[in-house]
N, C-alpha and C positions, 0 to 999 in steps of 0.2 A: 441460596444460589449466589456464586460469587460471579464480581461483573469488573471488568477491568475499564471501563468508561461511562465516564461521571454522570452522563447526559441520558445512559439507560436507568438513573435513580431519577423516584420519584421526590422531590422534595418537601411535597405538602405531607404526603403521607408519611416521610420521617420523622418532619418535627414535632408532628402531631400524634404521634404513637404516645401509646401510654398519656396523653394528656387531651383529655376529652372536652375540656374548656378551649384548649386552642384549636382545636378541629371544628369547635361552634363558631369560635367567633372569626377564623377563616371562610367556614363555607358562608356562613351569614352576609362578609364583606363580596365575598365573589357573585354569590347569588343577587343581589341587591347592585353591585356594577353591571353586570350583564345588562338586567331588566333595564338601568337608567341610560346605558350607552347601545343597548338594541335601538330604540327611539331615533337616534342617528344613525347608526351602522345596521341596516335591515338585513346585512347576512349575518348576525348574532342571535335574531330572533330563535331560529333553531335550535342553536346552542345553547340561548334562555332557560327554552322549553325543555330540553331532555336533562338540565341539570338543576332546572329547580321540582323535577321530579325526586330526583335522587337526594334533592337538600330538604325536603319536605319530609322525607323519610327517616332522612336523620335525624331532625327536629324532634318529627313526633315520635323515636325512638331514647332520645337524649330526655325529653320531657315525662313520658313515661319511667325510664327510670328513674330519673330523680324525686320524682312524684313516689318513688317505694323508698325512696331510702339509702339506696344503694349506691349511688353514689360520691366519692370521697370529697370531704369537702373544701382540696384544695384544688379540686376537678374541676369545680363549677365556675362559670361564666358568669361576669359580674353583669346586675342589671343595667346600669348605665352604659357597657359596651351595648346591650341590646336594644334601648333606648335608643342611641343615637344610629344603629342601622334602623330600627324602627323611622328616626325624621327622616334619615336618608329617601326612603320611600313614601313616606309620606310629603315630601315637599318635590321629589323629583317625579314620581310612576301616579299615585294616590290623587293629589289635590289636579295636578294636569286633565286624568280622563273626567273628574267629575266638574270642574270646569267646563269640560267640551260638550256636554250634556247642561248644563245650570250655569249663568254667569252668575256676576258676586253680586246682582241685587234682585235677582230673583225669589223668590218664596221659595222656590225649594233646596236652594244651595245656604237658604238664611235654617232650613228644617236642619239639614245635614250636619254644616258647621255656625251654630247659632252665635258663638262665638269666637268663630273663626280660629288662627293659628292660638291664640293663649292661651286655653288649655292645657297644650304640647309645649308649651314654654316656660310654666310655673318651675318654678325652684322645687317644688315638694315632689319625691316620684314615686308617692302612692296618687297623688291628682293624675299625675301625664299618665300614669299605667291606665287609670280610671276614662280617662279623656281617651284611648281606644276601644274600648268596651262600650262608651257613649255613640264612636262613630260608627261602630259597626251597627249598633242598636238604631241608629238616624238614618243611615241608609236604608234598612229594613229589606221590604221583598222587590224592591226595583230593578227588575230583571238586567238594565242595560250595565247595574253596577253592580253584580253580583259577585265577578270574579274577585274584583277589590277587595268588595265584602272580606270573602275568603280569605285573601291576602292577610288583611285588617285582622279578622277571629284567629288567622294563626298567629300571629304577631301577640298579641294581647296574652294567647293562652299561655307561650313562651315569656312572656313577661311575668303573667303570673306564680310558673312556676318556678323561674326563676328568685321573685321577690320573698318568695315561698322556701328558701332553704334552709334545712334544720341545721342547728350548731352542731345537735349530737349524731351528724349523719355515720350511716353503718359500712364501715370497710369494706363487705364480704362482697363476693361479686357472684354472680347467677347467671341462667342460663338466657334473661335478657340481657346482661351486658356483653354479652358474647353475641346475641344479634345485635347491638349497638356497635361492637366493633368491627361487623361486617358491614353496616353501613355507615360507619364511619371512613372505611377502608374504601370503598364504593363512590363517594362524596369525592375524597382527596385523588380518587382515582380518574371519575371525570374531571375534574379540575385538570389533570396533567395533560388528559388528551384538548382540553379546550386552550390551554399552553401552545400547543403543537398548531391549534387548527389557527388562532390569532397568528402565530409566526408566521404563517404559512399564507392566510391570507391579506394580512395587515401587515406587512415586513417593513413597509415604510413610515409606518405610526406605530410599530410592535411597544417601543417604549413607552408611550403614551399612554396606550389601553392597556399594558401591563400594570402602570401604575393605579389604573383608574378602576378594574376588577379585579387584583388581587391583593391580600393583605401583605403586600412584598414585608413590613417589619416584622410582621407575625413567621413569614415562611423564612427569613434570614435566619443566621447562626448567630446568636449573642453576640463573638464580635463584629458584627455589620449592624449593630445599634448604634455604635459609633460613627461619627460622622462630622468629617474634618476635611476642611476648603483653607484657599485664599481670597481676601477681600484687595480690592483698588481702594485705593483713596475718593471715602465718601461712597464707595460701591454699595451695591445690596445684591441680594445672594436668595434664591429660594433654597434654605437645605437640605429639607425634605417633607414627604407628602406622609402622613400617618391620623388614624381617627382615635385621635383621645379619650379620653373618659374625666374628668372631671378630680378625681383623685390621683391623676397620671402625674410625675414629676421626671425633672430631665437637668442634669448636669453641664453645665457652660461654663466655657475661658477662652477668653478670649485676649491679645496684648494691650490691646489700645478698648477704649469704651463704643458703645454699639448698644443699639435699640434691638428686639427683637419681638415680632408679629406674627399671630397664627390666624391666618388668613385663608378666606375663601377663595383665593386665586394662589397660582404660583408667582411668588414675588412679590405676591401684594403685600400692602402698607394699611389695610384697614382692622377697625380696633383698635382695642388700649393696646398701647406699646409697653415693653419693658427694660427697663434699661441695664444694662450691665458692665460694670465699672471693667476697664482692666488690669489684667494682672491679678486677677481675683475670680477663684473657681465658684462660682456661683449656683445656691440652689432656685430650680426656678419652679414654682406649682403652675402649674397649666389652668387651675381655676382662677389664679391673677389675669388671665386673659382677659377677663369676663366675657369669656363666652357662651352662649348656651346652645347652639346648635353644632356640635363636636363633628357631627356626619358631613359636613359641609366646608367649615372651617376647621381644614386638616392640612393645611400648608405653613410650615416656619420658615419667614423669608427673616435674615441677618442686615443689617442694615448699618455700617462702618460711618460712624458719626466723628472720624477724624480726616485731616488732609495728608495723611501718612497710609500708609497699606498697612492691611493686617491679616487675620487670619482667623480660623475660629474651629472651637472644637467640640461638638454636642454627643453629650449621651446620653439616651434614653434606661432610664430608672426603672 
């Protein structure tokens, strides 16, 4: 069907055709904002609910396949992206309700998390994969945490079979990857109308909460990775909001020298800094940050360490 305006295309579901890794690791990021900004905004909870229906389907549609083989293996979704939606929820939806049930010196929150956040913080990620399998197993049959539970065993099981991908995976496609691309089509398709239902009801924050449920770099067109401002003298700049991965790398030039911070706040200045000379196009690895909760600390603010103005230009890798 041809459409002469732009805004009757769906855009999750374009970029994400034909690539069943980025359809995961969009719905992963949208499902996972919802849940954490329902908590504030109680007309999302609805829209929570009927789209982590549909993203649960693709999950254990996407996991199943992979689990045969079938799928390619420049398809697949890197574990550390799903790692770090996994803290997302674990440090924003997760640790919050079992709190509200257990405080942190209680006997049964020392059962649950006997060692608290480290675990999920280890450098090794067959431990952190391990360290969800542990929490869902701590929680056990306690009814008031069950759904978690839930949450928790699909997370883990998507981990696993993620961490689980064969090198010699098999090309051929079948007749479940043809139900995988109906719900994958189904996923990016709620997605466009919860597009709609945010503009519509949040028009004055639409910016905000766009940024904060949807994987806007994932759904951008390769050139809208790029991403170039001006700086004031001595200014700082948030440039933009994205959830890294660890192996993630990102291109910089800037005229004059500047610090640069990927931070838990927009604009923020917290963490090791990095510095980049100017006049000099600079590689920069995202695990220099030292960061280790990617889900959280997804903001790069620029920070103009001269008394001249400048400017700056970033691309993502």
């Amino acid at each position: 069907m041809s459409t002469s305006w732009k805004y009757e295309l769906n855009q999750m579901d374009i970029v994400s055709e034909s690539n069943v890794s980025l359809a995961v690791k969009i719905s992963l990021r949208h499902d996972a904002g919802l849940r954490v900004m329902s908590a504030s905004y109680p007309a999302l909870v609805p829209i929570y609910t009927r789209y982590h229906i549909v993203h649960l389907a693709f999950m254990d549609g996407f996991t199943n396949l992979d689990s045969s083989g079938a799928i390619k293996q420049g398809d697949r979704i890197s574990v550390e992206e799903v790692l770090a939606t996994a803290k997302l929820d674990l440090t924003n939806v997760w640790l919050p309700a079992i709190l509200t049930l257990h405080i942190k010196t209680s006997a049964r929150y020392k059962q649950i998390l006997p060692k608290g956040m480290t675990p999920f913080n280890t450098k090794g990620v067959d431990a952190r994969i391990t360290a969800y399998d542990t929490l869902s197993k701590n929680i056990g049959v306690e009814a008031a945490l069950a759904v978690i539970k839930g949450h928790v065993e699909t997370t883990y099981n998507l981990l696993l079979t993620t961490r689980e991908q064969q090198t010699d995976a098999k090309t051929s496609t079948s007749n479940t990857s043809g139900t995988l691309e109906v719900l994958r089509t189904a996923a990016m398709d709620m997605q466009y109308r919860d597009l709609g239902f945010i503009m519509d009801n949040f028009f004055d924050i639409r910016e905000t909460l766009f940024s904060l449920v949807f994987d806007l770099v994932s759904i951008r067109s390769s050139k809208q990775v790029i991403f170039t401002g001006k700086l004031g003298a001595g200014g700082i700049k948030g440039v933009l909001a994205y959830t890294f991965v660890v192996t993630d790398t990102m291109s910089v030039k800037l005229p004059r020298e500047a610090k640069l911070y990927l931070s838990n706040t927009i604009g923020g200045m917290t963490g090791t800094p990095i510095t980049v000379l100017g006049n000099i196009k600079t590689l920069v690895n995202i695990a220099d940050f030292g960061v280790t909760d990617y889900a959280n600390f997804r903001y790069l603010t620029v920070v103009n360490q001269t008394t001249l103005p400048s400017s700056y230009s970033v691309t993502l890798l």
